[in-house]
Residue, then its C-alpha position, 0 to 999 in steps of 0.5 A: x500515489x504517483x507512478x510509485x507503486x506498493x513502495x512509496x509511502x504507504x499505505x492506508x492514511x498516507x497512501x490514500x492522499x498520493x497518487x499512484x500509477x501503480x502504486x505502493x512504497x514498498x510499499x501496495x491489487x486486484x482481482x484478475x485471470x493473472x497471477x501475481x507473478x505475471x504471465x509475461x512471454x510464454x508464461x514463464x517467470x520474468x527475469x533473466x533465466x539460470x539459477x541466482x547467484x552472489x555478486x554483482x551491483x544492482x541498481x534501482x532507477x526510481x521517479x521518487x527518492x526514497x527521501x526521509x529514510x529514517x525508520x521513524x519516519x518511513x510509511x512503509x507496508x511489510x518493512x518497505x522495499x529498499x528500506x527492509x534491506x537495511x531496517x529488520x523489523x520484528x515480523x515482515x512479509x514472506x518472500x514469495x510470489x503471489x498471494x503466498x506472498x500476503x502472509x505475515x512471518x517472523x523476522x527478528x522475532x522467533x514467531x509473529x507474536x503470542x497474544x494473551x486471551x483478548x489480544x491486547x497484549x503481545x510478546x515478541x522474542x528475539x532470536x539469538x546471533x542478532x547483530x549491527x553493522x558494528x557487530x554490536x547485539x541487537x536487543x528488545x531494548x533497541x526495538x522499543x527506543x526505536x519505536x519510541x522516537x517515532x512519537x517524536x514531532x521532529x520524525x513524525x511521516x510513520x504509520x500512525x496505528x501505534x499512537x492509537x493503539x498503545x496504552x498511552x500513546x495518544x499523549x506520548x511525545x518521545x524520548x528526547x521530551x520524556x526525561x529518560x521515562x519512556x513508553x510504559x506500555x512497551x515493556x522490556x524486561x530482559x535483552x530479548x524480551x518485549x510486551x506491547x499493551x494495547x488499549x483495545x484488542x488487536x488481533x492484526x498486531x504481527x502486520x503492524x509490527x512489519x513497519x518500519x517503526x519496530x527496526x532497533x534504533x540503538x540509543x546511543x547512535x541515535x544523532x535525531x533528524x540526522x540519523x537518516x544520513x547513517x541509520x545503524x543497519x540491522x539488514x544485510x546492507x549498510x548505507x554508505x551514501x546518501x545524497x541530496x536526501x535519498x536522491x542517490x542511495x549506494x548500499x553495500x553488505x552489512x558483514x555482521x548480517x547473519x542469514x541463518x537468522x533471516x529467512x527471507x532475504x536472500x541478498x544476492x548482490x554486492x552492492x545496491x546502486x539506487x538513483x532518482x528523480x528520473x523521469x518514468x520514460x526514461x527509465x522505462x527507455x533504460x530499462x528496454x534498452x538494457x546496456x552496461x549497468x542498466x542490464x542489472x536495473x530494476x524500478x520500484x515504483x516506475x509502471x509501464x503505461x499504455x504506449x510502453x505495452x503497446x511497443x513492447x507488443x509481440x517482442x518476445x525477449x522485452x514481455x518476458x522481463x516485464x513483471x504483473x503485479x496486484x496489490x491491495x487498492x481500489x479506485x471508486x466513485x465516492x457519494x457524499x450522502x449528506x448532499x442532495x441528491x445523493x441523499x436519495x438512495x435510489x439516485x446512489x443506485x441508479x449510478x451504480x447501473x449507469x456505470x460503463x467499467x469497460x470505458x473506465x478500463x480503458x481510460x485508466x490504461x486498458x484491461x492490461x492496467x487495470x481489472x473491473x471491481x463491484x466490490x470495495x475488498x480486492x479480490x484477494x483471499x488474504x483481504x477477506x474477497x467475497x464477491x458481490x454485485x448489488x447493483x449489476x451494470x454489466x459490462x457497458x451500463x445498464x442505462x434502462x435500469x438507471x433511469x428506472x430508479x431515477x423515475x422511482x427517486x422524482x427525477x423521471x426527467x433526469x438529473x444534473x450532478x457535479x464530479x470532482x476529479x484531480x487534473x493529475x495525469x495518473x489514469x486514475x482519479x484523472x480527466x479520462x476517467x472522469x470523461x468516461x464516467x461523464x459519457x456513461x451517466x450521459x446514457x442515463x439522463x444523468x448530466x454530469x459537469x467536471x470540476x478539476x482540481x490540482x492534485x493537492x486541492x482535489x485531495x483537500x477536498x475529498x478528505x475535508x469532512x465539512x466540505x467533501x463534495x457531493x460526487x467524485x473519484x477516489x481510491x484507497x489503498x491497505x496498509x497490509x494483506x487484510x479487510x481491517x486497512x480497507x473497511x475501517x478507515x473508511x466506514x468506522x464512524x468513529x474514525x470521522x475526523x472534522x478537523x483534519x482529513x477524513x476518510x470516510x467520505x459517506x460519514x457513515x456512523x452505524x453502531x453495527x458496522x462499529x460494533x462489528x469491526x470491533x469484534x473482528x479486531x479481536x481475532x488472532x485467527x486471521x482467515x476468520x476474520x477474513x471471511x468476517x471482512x467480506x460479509x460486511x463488505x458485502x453488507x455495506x455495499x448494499x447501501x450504495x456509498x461508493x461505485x468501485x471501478x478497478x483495481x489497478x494492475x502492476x506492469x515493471x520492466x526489468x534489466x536482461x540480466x536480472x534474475x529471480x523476480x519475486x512479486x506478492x500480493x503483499x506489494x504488488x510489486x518486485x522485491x528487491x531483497x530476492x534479486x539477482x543480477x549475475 
């Protein structure tokens, strides 16, 4: 995920294939002595002090445009950032600091769903006072048009869970190809009513529905791949500009939005000023220096790297505007175990007690940027976090303990292996991380050469099942708050693909591991099945198929005028909806 952050295109599939400095799309980790409020300054909250108040223009700075902005075709966790300001969904993420800010709410719905018995079925209610920016009724209608035109080729880029999950949806092609038939398994049967009927039992269904594929499309507004230059808004602003697809975004307030029937955005300013394609220095440059407009400036998805923290040092008035964030994301060494020697259990170990994380740390920014990890789950409550170390490197590497199981592998004399890294610059599947990996091993007898790839091959090739190489850098990140978007995408052998890009690199197909994400998936009884996450984290960490590093951690300046910054283990990062600027 590039210098984004939680707010580009997420998550799970998509957001595994970017890059990310922070990263996240609005969508975003990690464990840590830090809140996900920050402990900038004197610990208090960053932003501008005083109560939030109604007014004023807040503009957004970003690197990336929020281009395809169109609720089809955006990949976003929660309903995104600057999108869930324009597109409500049937539930979203609560609005709330930290990891209060992992829970699922309600948003046009009355609650997050009612499943029958086996949860392979869900029924939302709308609330009543729903309107668009014409004044015109929301309807459950609406709801499902819009997430049907998401099956549409020409606005595909969404999430792809409803396309497995829905009866049906594996062969569906969208209303402009179904003659006006439509999805059977969304069911409408009156203005405030939908049924989902899934083909397996989901009980994480009220996650997926925080995406923006569940945002009322109105049928006869709907103008196809155009809609994006005026989506009808269901949110508290309208789009009254986009330029150069989503390079310039001006929103300004939807007057038909009624608050009394959102909880969750607090929608303080007037107008929402968003430019991008700058770059990161400088924005992060505008938003230190804090003059005119930039006093009321916030980023989505521009981090402070190593020499932004090392200058803001002890100025107490610029630490105290930059936020901490974490959101859910895990960089780690992979292991084709179908190449040798990585075919050898013992060899996988003896890594895993090679590795020196305080050097990893330090390549991917210092302990500022990034937390160590043994375990593939982020230490976080709502993923399921229970901890582990299998395979203990201390601090430094335990070279001892590595050449040990090496002698035990028939290797007493060393080995020689290949890492695969990207040539990205973005201190996380990058050549300073892969040096300290090299140097680390080297204390092992372990001898390691770099193979660096441009960012587009390195990705080809680690998500290519046939040619996955043996040993390299990767790292993931979750769709939503939960071990479901993290563990299933990468050890469910039954998401294997040899034909297009496959995430679970060590090909794992045990019949256990399938046969237990499935029975957690019937859970609607979310801190259960977290508790169930972690066990088989833990499990499946004992075979070795990956070193977790770190987690990285989320460090955004803000302008001297804005107030009430809001960030949650959700996104990682600022949420837009809850800023003041006056």
């Amino acid at each position: 995920m590039s210098s984004a952050g939680p707010d580009r295109h997420l998550i799970a599939r998509r957001v595994a294939a970017v890059t990310v400095s922070l990263v996240l799309a609005g969508g975003a980790v990690a464990c840590g002595p830090e809140d996900a409020a920050g402990k900038a300054g004197s610990g208090d909250k960053p932003g501008a002090a005083g109560a939030p108040q109604k007014g004023g223009t807040l503009t957004v700075l970003n690197s990336e445009p929020q281009s395809d902005f169109d609720p089809a075709r955006l990949y976003t966790s929660g309903g995104g950032n600057v999108p869930s300001l324009v597109f409500r969904t049937l539930t979203t993420r609560n609005r709330e600091d930290g990891s209060a800010g992992t829970k699922v709410v309600p948003d046009l719905a009355t609650d997050t769903g009612k499943p029958n018995a086996d949860a392979t079925e869900w029924t939302y209610t709308l609330k009543d006072g729903l309107k668009y920016e014409d004044g015109s009724p929301i309807t459950s209608a609406d709801i499902k048009y819009g997430i049907e035109r998401s099956f549409a080729a020409e606005l595909s880029g969404g999430a792809p869970y409803l396309r497995d999950w829905l009866v049906g949806g594996e062969s569906y092609e969208g209303p402009y190809k179904d003659g006006g038939k439509g999805l059977d398994s969304i069911v409408v049967p009156d203005p405030k009513t939908i049924v989902f009927k899934l083909r397996k039992p989901e009980g994480e269904f009220p996650f997926v529905a925080t995406q923006t594929q569940f945002a009322p499309v109105p049928k006869a507004k709907d103008t196809g791949v155009k809609y994006e230059e005026h989506p009808v808004s269901s949110g508290p602003y309208k789009v009254v500009k986009n330029d150069n697809d989503g390079e310039h975004l001006t929103l300004e307030r939807n007057e038909h939005w009624d608050e009394k029937t959102d909880e969750e955005r607090k929608a303080y300013p007037d107008k929402i000023d968003v430019r991008s394609g700058l770059d990161a220095d400088v924005i992060n440059q505008r938003l230190t220096t804090s003059s005119g407009p930039d006093a009321a400036a916030v980023t989505t998805d521009t981090n402070l790297g190593p020499a932004e923290l090392a200058q803001i040092g002890d100025n107490k008035e610029l630490a105290g505007r930059v936020g901490t964030g974490h959101f859910g994301y895990i960089n780690y060494l992979a292991f084709n175990p179908k190449a040798a020697p990585f075919d050898n259990p013992k060899v996988r170990q003896a890594i895993s007690h090679a590795i020196n994380r305080t050097s990893v740390i330090n390549a991917a920014g210092g302990s500022a940027l990034a937390e160590p990890a043994t375990t593939f789950l982020p230490e976080r409550e709502a993923f399921g976090f229970t901890p582990y170390d299998h395979f203990p490197a201390g601090k430094t590497g335990d070279p001892a303990k590595a050449k040990q199981l090496l002698a035990e592998a028939g290797f007493p004399d060393g080995i020689t292996v290949t890492l695969t890294h990207s040539t990205a610059q973005n201190r996380q599947t990058s050549p300073e991380v892969a040096t300290a990996v090299q140097q680390a091993l080297a204390a092992a007898g372990i001898t390691v050469k770099l193979e660096g790839l441009e960012n587009n091959a390195f990705n080809e090739k680690r998500w290519d099942a046939k040619n996955t190489p043996g040993f390299f850098l990767s790292r993931w990140g979750a769709d939503w708050p939960s071990g479901a978007p993290f563990l299933a995408p990468i050890f469910d052998g039954r998401q294997i693909v040899t034909n297009g890009s496959n995430y679970n690199h060590a090909q794992l197909n045990d019949p256990a591991v399938n046969a237990e994400i499935d029975e957690i998936a019937k859970l609607t009884d979310l801190a259960a099945a977290g508790k169930r996450w972690g066990a088989l984290d833990k499990k499946i960490g004992e075979q070795a198929l990956d070193v977790p590093l770190f987690h990285p951690v989320y460090k955004r300046l803000v302008g001297k005028d804005v107030k009430n910054v809001v960030i949650s283990d959700w996104t990682g990062v600022l949420d837009v909806s809850q800023v003041s600027v006056k």
